[in-house]
TORDO-207419 format. One line per field, with one value per residue (C-alpha): residue number from 1; residue in one letter; x, y, z. Coordinates in nm, 4 decimals, always signed. Last residue first. Layout:
# TORDO-207419
nr (NUM / ...)
rest (A / ...)
x (X / ...)
y (Y / ...)
z (Z / ...)
***
This chain:
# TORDO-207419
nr (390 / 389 / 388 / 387 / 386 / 385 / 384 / 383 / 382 / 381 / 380 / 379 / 378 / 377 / 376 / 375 / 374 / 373 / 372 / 371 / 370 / 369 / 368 / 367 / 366 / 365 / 364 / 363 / 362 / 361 / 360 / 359 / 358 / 357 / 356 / 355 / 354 / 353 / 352 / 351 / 350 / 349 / 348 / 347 / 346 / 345 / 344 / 343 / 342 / 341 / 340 / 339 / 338 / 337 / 336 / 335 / 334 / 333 / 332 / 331 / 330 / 329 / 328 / 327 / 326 / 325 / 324 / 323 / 322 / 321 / 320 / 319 / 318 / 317 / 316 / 315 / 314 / 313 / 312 / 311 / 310 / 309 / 308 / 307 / 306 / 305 / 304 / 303 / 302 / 301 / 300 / 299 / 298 / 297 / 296 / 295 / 294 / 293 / 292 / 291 / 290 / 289 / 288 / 287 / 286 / 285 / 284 / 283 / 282 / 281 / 280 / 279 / 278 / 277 / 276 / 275 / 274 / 273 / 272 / 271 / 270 / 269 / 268 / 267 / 266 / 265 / 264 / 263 / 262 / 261 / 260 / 259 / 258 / 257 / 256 / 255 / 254 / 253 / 252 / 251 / 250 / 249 / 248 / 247 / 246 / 245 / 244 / 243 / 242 / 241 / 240 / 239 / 238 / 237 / 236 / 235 / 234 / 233 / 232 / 231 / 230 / 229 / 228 / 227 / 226 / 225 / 224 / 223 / 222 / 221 / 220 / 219 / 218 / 217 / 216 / 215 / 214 / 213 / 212 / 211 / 210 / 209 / 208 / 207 / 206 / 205 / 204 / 203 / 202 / 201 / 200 / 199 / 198 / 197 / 196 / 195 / 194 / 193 / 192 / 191 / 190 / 189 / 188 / 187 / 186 / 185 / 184 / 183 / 182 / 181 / 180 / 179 / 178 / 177 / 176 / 175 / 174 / 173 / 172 / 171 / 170 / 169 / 168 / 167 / 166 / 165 / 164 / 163 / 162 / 161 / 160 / 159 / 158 / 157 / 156 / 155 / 154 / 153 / 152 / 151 / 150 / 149 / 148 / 147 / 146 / 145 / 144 / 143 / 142 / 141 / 140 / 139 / 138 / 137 / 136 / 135 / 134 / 133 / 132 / 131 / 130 / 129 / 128 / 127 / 126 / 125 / 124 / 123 / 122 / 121 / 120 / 119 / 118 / 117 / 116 / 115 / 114 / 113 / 112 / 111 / 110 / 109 / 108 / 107 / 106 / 105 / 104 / 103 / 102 / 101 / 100 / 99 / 98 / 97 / 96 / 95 / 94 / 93 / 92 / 91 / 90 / 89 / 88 / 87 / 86 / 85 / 84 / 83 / 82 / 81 / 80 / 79 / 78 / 77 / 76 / 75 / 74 / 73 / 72 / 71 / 70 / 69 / 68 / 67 / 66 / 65 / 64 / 63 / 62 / 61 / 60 / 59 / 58 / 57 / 56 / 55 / 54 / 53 / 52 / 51 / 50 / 49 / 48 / 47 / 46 / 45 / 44 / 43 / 42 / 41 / 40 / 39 / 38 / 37 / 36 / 35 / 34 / 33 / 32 / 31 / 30 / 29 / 28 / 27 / 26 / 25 / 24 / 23 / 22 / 21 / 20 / 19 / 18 / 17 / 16 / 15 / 14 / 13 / 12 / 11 / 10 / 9 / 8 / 7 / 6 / 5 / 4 / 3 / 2 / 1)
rest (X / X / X / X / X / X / X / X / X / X / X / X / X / X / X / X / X / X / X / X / X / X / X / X / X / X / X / X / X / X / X / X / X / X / X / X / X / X / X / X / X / X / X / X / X / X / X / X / X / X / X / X / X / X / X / X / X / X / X / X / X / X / X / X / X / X / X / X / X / X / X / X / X / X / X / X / X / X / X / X / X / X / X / X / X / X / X / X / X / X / X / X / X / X / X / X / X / X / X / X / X / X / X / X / X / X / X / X / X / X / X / X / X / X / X / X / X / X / X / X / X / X / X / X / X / X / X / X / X / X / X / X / X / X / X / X / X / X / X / X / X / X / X / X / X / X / X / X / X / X / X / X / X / X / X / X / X / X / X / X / X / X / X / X / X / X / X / X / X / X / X / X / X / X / X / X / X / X / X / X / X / X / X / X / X / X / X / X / X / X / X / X / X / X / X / X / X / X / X / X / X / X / X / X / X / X / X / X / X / X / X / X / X / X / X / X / X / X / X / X / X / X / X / X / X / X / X / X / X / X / X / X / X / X / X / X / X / X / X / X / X / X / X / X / X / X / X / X / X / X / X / X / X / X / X / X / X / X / X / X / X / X / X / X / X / X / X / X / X / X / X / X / X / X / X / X / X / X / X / X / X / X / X / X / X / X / X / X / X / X / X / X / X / X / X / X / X / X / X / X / X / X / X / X / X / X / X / X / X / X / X / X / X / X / X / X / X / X / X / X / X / X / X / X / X / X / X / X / X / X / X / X / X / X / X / X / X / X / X / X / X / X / X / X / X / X / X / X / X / X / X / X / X / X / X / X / X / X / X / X / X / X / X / X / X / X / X / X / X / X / X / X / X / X / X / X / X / X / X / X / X / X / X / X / X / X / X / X / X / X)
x (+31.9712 / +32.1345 / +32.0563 / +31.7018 / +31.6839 / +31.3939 / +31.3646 / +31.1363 / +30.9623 / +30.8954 / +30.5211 / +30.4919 / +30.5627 / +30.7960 / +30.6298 / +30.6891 / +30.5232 / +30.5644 / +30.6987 / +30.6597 / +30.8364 / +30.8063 / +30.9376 / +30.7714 / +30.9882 / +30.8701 / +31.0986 / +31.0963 / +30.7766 / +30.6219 / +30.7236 / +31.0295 / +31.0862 / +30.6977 / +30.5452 / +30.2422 / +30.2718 / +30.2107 / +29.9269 / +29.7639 / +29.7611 / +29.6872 / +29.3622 / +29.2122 / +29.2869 / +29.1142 / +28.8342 / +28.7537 / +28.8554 / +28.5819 / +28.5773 / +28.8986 / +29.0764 / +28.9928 / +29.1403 / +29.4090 / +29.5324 / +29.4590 / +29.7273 / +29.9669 / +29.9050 / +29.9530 / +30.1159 / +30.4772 / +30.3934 / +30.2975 / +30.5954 / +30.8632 / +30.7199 / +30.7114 / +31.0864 / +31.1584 / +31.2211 / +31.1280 / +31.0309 / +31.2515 / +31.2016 / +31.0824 / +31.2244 / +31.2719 / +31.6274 / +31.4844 / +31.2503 / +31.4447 / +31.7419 / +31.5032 / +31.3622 / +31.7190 / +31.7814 / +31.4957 / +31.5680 / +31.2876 / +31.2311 / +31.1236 / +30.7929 / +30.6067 / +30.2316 / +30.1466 / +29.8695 / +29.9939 / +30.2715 / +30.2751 / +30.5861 / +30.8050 / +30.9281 / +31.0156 / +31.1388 / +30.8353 / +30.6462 / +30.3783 / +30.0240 / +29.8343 / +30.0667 / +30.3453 / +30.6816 / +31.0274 / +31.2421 / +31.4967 / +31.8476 / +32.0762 / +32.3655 / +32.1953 / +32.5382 / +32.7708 / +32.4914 / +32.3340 / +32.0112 / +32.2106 / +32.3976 / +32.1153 / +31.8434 / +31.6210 / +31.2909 / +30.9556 / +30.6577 / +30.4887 / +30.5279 / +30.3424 / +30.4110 / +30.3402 / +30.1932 / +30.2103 / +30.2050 / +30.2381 / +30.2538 / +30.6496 / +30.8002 / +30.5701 / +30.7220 / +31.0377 / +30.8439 / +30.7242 / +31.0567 / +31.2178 / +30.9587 / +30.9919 / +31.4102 / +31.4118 / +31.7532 / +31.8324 / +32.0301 / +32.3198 / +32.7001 / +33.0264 / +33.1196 / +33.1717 / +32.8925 / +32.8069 / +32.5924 / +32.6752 / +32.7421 / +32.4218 / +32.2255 / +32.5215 / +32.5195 / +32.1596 / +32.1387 / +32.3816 / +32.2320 / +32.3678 / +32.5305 / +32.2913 / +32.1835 / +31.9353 / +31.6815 / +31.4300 / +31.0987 / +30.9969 / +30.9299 / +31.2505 / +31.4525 / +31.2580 / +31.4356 / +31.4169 / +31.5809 / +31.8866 / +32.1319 / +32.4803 / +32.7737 / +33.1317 / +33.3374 / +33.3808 / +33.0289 / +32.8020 / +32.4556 / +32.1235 / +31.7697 / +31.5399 / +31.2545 / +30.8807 / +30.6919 / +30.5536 / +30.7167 / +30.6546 / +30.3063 / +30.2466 / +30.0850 / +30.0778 / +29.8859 / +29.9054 / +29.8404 / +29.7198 / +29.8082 / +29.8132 / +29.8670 / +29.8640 / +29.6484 / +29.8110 / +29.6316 / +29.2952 / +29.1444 / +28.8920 / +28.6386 / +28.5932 / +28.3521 / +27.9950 / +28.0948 / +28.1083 / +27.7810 / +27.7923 / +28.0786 / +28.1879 / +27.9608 / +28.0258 / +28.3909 / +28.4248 / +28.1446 / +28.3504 / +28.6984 / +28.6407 / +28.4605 / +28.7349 / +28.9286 / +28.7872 / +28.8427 / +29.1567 / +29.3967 / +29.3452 / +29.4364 / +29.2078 / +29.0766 / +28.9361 / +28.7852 / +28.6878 / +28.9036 / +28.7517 / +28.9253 / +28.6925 / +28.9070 / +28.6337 / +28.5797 / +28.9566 / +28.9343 / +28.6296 / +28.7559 / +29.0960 / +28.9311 / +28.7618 / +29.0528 / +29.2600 / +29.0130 / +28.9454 / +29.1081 / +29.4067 / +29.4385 / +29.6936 / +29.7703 / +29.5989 / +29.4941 / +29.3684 / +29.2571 / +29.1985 / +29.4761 / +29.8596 / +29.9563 / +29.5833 / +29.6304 / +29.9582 / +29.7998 / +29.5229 / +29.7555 / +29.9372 / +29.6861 / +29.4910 / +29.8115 / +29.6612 / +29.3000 / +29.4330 / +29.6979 / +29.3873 / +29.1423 / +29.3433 / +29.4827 / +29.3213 / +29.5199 / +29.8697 / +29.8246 / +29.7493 / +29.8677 / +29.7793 / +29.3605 / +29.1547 / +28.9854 / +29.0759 / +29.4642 / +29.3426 / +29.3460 / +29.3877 / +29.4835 / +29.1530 / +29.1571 / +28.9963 / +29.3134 / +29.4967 / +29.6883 / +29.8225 / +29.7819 / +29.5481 / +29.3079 / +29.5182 / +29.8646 / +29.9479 / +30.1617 / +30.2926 / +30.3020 / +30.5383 / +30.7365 / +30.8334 / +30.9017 / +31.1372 / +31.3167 / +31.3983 / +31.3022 / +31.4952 / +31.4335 / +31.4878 / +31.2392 / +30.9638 / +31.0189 / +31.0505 / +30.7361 / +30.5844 / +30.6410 / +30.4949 / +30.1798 / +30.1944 / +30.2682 / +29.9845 / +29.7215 / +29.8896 / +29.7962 / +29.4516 / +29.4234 / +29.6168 / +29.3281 / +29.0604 / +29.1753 / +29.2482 / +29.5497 / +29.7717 / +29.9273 / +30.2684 / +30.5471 / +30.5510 / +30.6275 / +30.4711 / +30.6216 / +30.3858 / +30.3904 / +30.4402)
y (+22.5377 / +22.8851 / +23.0982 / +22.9935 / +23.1945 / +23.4572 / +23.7065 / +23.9524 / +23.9068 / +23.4849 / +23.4623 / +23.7508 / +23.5175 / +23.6706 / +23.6457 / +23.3666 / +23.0570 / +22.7665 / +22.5410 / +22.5034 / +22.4498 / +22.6775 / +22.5818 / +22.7200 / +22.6397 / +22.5793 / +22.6349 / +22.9566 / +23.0728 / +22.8012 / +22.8475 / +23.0231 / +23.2209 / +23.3656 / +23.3645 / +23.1235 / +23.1243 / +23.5002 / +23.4315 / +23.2276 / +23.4392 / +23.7776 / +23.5696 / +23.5722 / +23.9168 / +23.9979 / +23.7795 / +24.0465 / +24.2779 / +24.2559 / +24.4156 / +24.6376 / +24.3531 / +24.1247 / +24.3905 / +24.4214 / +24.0026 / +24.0724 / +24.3274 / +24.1461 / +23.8612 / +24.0120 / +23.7761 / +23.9322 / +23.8280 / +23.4785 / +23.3806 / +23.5363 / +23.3874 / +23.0578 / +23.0802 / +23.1070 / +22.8993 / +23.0312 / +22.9925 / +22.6163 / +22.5732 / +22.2343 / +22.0018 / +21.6579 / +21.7334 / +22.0908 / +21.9106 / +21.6704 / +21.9005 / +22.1329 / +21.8886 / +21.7471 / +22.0923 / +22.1138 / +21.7778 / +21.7614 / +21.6709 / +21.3461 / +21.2413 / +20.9208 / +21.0250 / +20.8152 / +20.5448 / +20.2932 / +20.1042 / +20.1708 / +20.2536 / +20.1576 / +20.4907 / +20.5849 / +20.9790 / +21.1708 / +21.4544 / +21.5202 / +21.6971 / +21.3607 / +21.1451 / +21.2627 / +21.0933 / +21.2073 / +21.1288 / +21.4104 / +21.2948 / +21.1792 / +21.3834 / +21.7195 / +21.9120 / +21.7583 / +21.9541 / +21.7476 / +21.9169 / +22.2415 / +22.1541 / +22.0198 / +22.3212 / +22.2798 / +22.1149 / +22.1619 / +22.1872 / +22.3927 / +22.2877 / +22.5298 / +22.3282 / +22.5666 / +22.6000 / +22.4498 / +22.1038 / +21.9368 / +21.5332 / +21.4361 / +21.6544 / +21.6019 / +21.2434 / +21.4337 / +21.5649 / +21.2420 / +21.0934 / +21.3547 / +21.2894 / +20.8846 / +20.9195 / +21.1003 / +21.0563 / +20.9446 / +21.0228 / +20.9112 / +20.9934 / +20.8398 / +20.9183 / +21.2334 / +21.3710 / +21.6447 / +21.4058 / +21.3400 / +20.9700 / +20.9375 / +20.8954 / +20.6016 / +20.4424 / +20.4075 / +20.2651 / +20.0333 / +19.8386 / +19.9874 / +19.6805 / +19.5909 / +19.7429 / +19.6443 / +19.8068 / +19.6946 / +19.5905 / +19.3429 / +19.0099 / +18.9664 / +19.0622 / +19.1454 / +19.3390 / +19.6811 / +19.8613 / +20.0654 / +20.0990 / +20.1115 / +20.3115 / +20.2022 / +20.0455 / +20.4143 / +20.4224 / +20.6103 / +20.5290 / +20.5442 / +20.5182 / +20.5753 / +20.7573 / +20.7069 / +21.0395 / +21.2095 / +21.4804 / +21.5857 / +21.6269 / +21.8950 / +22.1523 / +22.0168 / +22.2458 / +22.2185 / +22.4937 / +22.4791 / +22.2618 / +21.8788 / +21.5433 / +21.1986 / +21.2617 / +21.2015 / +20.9011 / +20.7897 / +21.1599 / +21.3428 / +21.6152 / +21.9183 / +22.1985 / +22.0450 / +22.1135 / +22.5099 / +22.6236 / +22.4473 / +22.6594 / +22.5980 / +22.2966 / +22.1433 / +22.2069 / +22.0309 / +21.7486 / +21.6596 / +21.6543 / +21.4448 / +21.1730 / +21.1834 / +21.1291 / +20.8434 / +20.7255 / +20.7871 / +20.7682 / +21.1218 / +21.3292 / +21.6567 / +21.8370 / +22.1267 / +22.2371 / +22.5476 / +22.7058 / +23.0210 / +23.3756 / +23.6131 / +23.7387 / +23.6318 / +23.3371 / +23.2207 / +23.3109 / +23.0899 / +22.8074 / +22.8199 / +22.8150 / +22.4882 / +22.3017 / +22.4565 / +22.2954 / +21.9626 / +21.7231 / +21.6638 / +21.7724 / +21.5510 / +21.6787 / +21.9638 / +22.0139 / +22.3259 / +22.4381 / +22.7496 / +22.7745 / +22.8542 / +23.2379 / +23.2957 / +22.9982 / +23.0461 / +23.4341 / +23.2839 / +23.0279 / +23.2811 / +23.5372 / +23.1892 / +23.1029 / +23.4091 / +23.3380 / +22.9904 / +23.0777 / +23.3822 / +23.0745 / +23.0195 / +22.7892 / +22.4681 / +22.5698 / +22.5641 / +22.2021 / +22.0925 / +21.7874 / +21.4429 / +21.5099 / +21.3831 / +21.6937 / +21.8220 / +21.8204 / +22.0335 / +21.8937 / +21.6726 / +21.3197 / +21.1726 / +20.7835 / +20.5880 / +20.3981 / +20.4611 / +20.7584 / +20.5822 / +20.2669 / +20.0147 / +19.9892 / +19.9642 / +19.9929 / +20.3836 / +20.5372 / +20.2607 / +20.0533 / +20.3048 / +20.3731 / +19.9631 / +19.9752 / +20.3280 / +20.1476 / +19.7936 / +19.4978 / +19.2096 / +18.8867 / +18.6836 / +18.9296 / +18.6630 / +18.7324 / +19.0822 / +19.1228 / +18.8868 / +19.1470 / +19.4024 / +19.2327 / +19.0993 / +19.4959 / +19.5856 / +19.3576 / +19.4487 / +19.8514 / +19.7803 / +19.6012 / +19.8969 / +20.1776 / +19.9156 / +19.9095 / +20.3228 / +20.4249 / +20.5107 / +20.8555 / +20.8898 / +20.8957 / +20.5067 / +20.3192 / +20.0641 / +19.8492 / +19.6375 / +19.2556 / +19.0023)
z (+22.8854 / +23.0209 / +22.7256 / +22.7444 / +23.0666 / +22.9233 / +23.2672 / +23.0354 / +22.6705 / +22.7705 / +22.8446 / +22.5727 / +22.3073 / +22.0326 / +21.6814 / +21.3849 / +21.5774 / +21.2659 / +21.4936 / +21.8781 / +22.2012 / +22.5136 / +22.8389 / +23.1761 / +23.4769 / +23.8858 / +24.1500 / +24.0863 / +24.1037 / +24.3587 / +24.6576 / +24.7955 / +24.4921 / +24.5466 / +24.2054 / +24.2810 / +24.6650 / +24.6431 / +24.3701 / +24.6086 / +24.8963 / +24.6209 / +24.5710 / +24.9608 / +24.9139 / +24.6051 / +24.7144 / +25.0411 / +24.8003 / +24.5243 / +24.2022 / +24.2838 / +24.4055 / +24.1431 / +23.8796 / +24.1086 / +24.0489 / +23.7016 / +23.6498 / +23.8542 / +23.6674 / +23.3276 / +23.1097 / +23.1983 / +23.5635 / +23.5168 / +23.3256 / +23.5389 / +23.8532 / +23.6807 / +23.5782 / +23.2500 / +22.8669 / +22.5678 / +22.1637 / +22.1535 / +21.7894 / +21.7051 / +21.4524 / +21.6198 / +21.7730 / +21.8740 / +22.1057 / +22.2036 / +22.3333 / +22.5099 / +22.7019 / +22.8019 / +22.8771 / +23.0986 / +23.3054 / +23.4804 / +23.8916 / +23.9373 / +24.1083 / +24.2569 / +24.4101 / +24.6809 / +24.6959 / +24.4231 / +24.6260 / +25.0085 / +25.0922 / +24.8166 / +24.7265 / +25.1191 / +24.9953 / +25.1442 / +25.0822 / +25.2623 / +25.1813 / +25.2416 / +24.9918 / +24.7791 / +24.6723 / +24.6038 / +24.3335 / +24.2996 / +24.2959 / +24.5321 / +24.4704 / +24.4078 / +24.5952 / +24.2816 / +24.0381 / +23.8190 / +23.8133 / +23.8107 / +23.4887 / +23.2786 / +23.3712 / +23.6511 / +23.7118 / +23.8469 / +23.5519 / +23.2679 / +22.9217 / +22.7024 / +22.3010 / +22.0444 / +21.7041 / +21.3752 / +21.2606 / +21.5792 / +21.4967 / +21.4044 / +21.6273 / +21.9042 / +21.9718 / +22.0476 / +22.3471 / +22.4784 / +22.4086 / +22.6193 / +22.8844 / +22.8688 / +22.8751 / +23.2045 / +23.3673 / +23.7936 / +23.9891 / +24.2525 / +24.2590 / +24.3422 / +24.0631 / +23.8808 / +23.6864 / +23.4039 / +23.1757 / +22.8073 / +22.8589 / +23.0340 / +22.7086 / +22.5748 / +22.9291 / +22.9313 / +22.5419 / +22.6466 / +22.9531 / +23.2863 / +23.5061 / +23.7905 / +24.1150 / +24.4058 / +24.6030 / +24.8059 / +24.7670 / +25.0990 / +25.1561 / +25.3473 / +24.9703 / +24.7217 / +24.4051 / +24.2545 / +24.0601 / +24.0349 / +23.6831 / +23.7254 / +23.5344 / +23.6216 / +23.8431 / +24.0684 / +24.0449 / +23.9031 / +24.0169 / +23.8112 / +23.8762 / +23.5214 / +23.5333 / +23.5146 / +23.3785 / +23.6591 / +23.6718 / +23.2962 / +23.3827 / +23.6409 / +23.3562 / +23.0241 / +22.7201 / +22.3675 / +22.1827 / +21.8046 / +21.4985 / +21.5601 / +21.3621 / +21.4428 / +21.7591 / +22.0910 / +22.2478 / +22.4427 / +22.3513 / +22.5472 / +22.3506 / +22.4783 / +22.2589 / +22.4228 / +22.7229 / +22.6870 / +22.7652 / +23.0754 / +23.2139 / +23.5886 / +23.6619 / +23.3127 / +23.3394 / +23.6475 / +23.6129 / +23.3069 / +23.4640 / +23.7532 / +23.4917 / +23.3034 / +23.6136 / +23.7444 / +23.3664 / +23.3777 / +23.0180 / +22.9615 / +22.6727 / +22.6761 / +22.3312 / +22.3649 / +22.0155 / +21.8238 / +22.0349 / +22.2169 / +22.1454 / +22.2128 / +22.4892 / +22.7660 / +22.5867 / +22.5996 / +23.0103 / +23.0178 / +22.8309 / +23.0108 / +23.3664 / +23.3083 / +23.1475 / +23.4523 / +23.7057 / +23.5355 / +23.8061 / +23.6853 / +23.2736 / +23.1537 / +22.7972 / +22.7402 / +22.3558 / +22.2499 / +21.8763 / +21.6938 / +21.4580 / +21.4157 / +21.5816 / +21.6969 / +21.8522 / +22.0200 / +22.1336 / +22.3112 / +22.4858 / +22.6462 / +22.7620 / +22.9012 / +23.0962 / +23.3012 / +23.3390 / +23.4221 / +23.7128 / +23.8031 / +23.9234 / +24.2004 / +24.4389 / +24.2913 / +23.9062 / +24.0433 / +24.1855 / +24.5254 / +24.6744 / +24.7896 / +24.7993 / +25.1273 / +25.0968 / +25.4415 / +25.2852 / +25.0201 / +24.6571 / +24.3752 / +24.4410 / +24.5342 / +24.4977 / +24.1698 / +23.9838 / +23.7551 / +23.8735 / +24.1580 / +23.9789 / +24.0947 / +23.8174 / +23.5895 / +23.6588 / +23.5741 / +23.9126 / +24.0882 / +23.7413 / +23.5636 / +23.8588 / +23.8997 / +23.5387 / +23.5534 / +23.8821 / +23.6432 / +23.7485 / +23.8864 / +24.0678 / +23.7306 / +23.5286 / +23.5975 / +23.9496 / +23.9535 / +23.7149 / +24.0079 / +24.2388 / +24.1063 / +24.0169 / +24.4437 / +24.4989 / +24.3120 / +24.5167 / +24.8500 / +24.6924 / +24.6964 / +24.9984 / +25.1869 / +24.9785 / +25.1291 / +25.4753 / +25.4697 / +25.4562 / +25.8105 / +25.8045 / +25.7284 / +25.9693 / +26.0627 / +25.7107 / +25.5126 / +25.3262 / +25.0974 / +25.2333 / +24.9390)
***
């Protein structure tokens, strides 16, 4: 099985292109024991989390600059203020339930590390950190981060290898949703079809089949007209119903890219969203490689929404980035660093530009709240709240 490569990205490294030949030749013989078929959301699943070879399970940089060898920078690299300011937030959730923390997902270890010290610069340090990851590279990324950055603070995280039964507190996911494997769909003028993937000249390549039931029942609800392209996000709304059995009291702080229902499936989106990462460049060639670039979807905030409040959660907010950010107190931090030092207070104000800038990050990316027992307004959401349009 050759892995496809293709000529605008820049060439791996031997042992990366071994590594991912060894996941394609898994991949391929799910295809073949699935009768030459497998299912997009499958072949997503085991780019990103195969064992060992996975894009997120295995051992290559994905977090950071370009001269870092990382794939793509997060909100937390560019600045320290995104978690001094998402610390306002969760401070107030847990002093709202109880004094726990849970981020789902935590990258390299950067917002982990500047949560604890913004939460002990309120006085308002959980009495645990708890951090689901399933990487052990990254485990080990996200220790030597926090314990270079705050020490005195290790001994308060914990790691998880699943969600706890039950949960009171904040949970925290920031660039998680997205990467959730999704299921490719087509409408077509004969009726709903699922993509996958097949082989065909030794190669991955597309192919469609008749939608199973339970995709034509979720996609029944969706505002499209065939001939159209997409794709739906089953995993992340599951994920978030999940937390209607196991958070007790407290909030959900989803942050992520996405839209709401009836702009995701807009007639001009006909395509969908899946693009891939690798080196700082997005590209759309999802079998390129297999297991050394990032695979992402856009979310489906109303679909968020729906599962949350189907499993007994409130939805408490739902904004832009930008709007987020600035109603915490960015601004107000972003001066403070400018007053103490304004050679850093102007390297910051880059990062906070591309933070809340509509053209970058602030509106592209959405903050969703979900939570139960949470009786006062959150100030992430007091101005610019769009949960009207979900």
């Amino acid at each position: 099985m050759a892995a496809t490569s293709t000529s605008n990205l820049p060439e791996p490294a031997d042992a990366a292109k071994e590594s991912s030949r060894e996941l394609s030749r898994r991949i391929a013989a799910e295809i073949d024991a699935g009768g030459g078929w497998l299912s997009f959301a499958r072949y997503m699943e085991l780019a990103l989390h195969c064992p060992g070879l996975g894009y997120y399970g295995g051992g290559a940089q994905k977090f950071g600059a370009r001269d870092e060898g990382g794939d793509f920078v997060t909100a937390p690299e560019l600045t320290p203020l995104f978690g001094q300011t998402l610390g306002v937030q969760v401070g107030q959730v847990m002093a709202a339930s109880e004094p726990a923390l849970l981020e789902v997902g935590a990258g390299s270890g950067r917002l982990a590390a500047d949560l604890l010290s913004a939460l002990a610069a309120q006085g308002r340090l959980p009495d645990r950190y708890l951090i689901l990851e399933l990487s052990g590279e990254l485990r080990a990324r996200q220790r030597d981060t926090i314990a270079a950055a705050s020490p005195g603070l290790l001994d308060r995280v914990a790691w998880l290898d699943r969600l706890p039964e039950a949960f009171s507190g904040c949970v925290v996911a920031n660039e998680l949703l997205d990467a959730m494997p999704v299921h490719a769909l087509a409408w077509r003028e004969e009726g709903l079809r699922e993509r996958g993937v097949t082989i065909a000249d030794d190669r991955f390549a597309w192919s469609e089949r008749p939608a199973p039931g339970y995709l034509a029942q979720a996609a029944g609800a969706l505002p499209v007209v065939a001939p159209y392209e997409s794709e739906i996000g089953l995993a992340a709304a599951g994920w978030v119903a999940e937390w209607g059995r196991r958070l007790e009291r407290g909030a959900l702080l989803l942050l992520d890219y996405g839209l709401p229902r009836h702009e995701y499936y807009h007639p001009g989106r006909n395509g969908g969203t899946l693009r891939c990462h690798y080196r700082h460049r997005a590209h759309d060639e999802l079998f390129a490689w297999p297991g050394l670039s990032d695979i992402t979807a856009h979310v489906d905030f109303t679909a968020v929404a729906e599962a949350g409040h189907g499993a007994g959660l409130e939805v408490l907010g739902y904004t832009s980035q930008a709007s987020f950010l600035i109603n915490l107190g960015l601004g107000e931090l972003l001066a403070a660093r400018r007053a103490a030092d304004e050679s850093s207070g102007l390297r910051a104000a880059g990062a906070v530009q591309m933070l809340i800038s509509p053209n970058e990050m602030g509106e592209l990316f959405k903050v969703i709240a979900l939570g139960r027992g949470i009786t006062e307004p959150l100030r992430g959401f007091v101005r610019g709240d769009r949960t009207h349009t979900l």
